[in-house]
C-alpha positions in Angstrom: 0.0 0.0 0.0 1.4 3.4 -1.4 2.2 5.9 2.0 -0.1 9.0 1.5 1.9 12.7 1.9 -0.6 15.6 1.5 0.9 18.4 0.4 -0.7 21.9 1.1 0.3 25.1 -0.7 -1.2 27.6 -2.0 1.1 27.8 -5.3 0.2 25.2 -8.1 4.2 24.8 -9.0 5.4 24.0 -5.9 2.6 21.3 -6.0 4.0 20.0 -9.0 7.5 19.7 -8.1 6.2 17.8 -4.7 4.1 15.5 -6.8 7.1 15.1 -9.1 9.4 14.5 -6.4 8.0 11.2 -5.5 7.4 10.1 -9.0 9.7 6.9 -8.3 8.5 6.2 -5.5 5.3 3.9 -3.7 3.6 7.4 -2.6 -0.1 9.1 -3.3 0.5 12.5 -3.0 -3.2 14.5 -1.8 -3.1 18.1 -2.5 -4.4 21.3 -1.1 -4.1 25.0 -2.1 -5.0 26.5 1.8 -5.2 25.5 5.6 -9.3 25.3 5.0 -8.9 22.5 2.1 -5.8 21.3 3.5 -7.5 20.5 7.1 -10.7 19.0 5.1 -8.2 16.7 3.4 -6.1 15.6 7.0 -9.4 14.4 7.8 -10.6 12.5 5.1 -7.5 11.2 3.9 -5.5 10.9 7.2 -2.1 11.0 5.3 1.0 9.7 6.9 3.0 13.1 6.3 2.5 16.7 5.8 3.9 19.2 3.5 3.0 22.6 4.8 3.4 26.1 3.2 3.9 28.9 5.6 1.8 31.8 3.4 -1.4 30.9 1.8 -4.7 32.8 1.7 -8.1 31.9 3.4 -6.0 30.1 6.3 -2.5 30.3 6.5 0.2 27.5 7.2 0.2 28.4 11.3 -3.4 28.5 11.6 -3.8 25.4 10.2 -1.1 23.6 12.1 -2.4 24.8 15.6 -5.8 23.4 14.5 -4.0 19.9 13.5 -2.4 20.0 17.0 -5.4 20.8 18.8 -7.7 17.5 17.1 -7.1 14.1 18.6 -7.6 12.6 15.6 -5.3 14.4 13.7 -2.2 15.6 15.9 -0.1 12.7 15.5 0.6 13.2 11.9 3.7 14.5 11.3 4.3 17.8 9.2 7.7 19.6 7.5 7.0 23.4 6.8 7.5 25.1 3.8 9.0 28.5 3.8 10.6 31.2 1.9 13.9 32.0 3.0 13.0 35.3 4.5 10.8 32.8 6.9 13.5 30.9 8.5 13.2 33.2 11.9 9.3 32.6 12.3 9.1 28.6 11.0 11.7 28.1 14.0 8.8 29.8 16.3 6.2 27.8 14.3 8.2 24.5 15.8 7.0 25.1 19.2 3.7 24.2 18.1 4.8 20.9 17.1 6.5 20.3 13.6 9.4 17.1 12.5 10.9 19.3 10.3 11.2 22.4 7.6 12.2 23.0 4.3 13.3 26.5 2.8 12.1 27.1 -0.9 12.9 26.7 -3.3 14.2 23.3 -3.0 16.1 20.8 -4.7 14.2 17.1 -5.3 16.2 15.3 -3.9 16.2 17.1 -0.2 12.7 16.6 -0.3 12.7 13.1 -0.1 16.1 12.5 2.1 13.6 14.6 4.7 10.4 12.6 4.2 11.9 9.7 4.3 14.2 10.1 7.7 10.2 10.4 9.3 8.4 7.8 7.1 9.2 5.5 5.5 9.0 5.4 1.6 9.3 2.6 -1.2 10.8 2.9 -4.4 7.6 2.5 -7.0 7.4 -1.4 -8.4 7.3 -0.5 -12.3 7.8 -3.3 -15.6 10.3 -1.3 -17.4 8.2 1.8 -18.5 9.6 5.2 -19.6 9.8 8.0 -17.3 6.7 10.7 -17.5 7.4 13.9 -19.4 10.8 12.8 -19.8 11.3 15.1 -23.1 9.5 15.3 -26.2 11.2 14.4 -29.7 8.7 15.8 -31.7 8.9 19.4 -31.9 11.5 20.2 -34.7 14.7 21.3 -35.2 14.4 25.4 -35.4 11.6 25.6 -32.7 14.0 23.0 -30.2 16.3 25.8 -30.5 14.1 28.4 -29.1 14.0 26.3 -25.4 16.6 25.8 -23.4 17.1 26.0 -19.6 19.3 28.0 -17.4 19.8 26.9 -13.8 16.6 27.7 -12.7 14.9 29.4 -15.4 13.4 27.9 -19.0 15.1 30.4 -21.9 12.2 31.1 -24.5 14.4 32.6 -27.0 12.6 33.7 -30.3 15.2 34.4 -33.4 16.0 37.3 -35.6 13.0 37.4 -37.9 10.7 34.6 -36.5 8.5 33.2 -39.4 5.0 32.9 -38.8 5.2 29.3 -39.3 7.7 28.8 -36.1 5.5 31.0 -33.9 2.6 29.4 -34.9 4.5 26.0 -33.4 5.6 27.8 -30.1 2.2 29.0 -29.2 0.7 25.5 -29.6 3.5 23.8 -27.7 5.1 26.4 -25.0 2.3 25.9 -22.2 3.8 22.3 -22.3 7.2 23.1 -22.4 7.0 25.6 -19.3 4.7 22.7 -17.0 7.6 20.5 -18.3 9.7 23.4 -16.7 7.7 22.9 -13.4 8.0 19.4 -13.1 12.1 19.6 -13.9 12.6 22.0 -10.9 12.5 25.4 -12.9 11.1 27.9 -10.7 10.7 31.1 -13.7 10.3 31.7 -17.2 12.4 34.3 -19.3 11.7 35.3 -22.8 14.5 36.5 -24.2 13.6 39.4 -27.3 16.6 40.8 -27.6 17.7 39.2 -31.1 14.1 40.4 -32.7 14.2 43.3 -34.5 10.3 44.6 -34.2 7.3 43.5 -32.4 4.4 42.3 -33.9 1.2 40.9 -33.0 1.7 37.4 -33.3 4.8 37.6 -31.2 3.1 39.8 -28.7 0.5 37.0 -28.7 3.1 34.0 -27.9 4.7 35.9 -25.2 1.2 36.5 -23.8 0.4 33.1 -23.6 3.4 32.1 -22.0 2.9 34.4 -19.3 -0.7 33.8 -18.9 0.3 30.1 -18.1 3.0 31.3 -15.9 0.7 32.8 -13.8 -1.5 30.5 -13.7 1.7 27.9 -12.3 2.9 31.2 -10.1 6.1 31.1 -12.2 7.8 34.7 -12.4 8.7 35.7 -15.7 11.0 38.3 -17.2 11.0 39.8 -20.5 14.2 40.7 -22.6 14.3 43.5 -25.0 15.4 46.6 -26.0 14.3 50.6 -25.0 13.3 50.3 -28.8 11.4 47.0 -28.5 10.1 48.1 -24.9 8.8 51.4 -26.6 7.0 49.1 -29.4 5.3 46.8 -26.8 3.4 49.9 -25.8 1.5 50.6 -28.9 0.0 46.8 -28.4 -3.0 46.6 -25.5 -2.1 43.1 -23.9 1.9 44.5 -23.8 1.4 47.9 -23.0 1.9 47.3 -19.0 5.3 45.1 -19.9 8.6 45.3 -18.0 11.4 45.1 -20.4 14.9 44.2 -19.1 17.9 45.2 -21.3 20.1 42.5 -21.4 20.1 39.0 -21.1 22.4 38.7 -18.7 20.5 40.9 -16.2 17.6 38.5 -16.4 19.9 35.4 -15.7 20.8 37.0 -12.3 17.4 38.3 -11.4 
């Protein structure tokens, strides 16, 4: 029987990456975007772990932990914070109330598990030999392979100097997949990089738009690279007139 780990958190990436994490292994991950669902889900599910963000709306990470510690039924299961960096002083206050353990994000895979499974134990998954799950795609073609690549953390979306219609056309029907392929490999942002393009136009204005709709929708940051000039175009187009343009590649790579 597969160990159950509920993961609650109010950002759909980080749920992702969990669920990814423990891809290999014998566990049915639950999931929860706030303390009020999460709680609901304790109960029904009674999971043997939980993954718990610090900062969500409706009811935040402490709230609901003091309400797991004060049901019967529910205060023996054990729980590992999440937190931002900047968190670190008040998950250490947040321990008082009764956590195993905490995790600052973002986190690497593999620290995920080497915590989860020092409190529970976990089984590698029983499979017959198939292929891994999202493990690339060989399909998309040569010149539109060339326009993703990833950088540490980030996935590059890098359009070329005059972009035919044809190859932007293929990048809006495949780049919501290629950025929750970024999620489930550990990338944390998306930048589009601009800078070889020479003018805007609406079609290009259109990809970018879609990418950063589904970015939002994962809670990915983004950054956009272009030009003053290319900056200064964006504004004459209504979905890109509220864009933030930053000059140089480079720059983004470090932001």
């Amino acid at each position: 029987m597969n160990v159950k780990i509920l993961s609650v958190d109010d950002s759909k990436a980080v749920r992702i990456i969990i669920k990814r994490s423990f891809k290999e292994h014998a566990v049915d991950v639950i999931e929860a975007a706030n303390g009020v669902e999460g709680l609901a889900a304790a109960a029904k599910e009674r999971p043997d772990l939980i993954l718990l963000d610090v900062t969500m709306p409706v009811m935040d990470g402490v709230e609901m932990l003091t309400k797991l510690k004060a049901d019967p039924t529910l205060k023996s299961i054990p729980v590992i914070m999440l937190t931002a960096e900047a968190g670190r002083e008040n998950v250490m206050k947040i321990a008082k109330i009764g956590i195993r353990d905490y995790i600052i994000k973002p986190f690497k895979e593999n620290v995920l598990v080497d915590k989860v499974g020092r409190i529970i134990e976990i089984k590698p998954k029983q499979t017959a030999g198939g292929t891994t799950p999202g493990a690339g795609n060989a399909s998309q073609t040569g010149s539109e392979s060339n326009c993703f690549m990833s950088n540490e953390d980030a996935l590059l979306v890098q359009l070329p100097t005059g972009c035919a219609d044809d190859l932007l056309q293929s990048l809006e029907t495949s780049i919501a997949g290629k950025i929750s392929d970024a999620v489930d490999n550990g990338l944390y942002r998306v930048i589009f990089d601009l800078s070889k393009i020479e003018a805007l136009n609406e079609k290009i204005v259109n990809l970018v738009a879609v990418g950063i709709k589904h970015c939002q929708e994962l809670t990915l940051s983004h950054t956009i690279v272009g030009s003053p000039e290319l900056a200064a175009q964006g504004n004459g187009f209504e979905v890109s007139k509220d864009w933030a343009f930053t000059s140089s590649l480079e720059e983004a790579k470090i932001g």
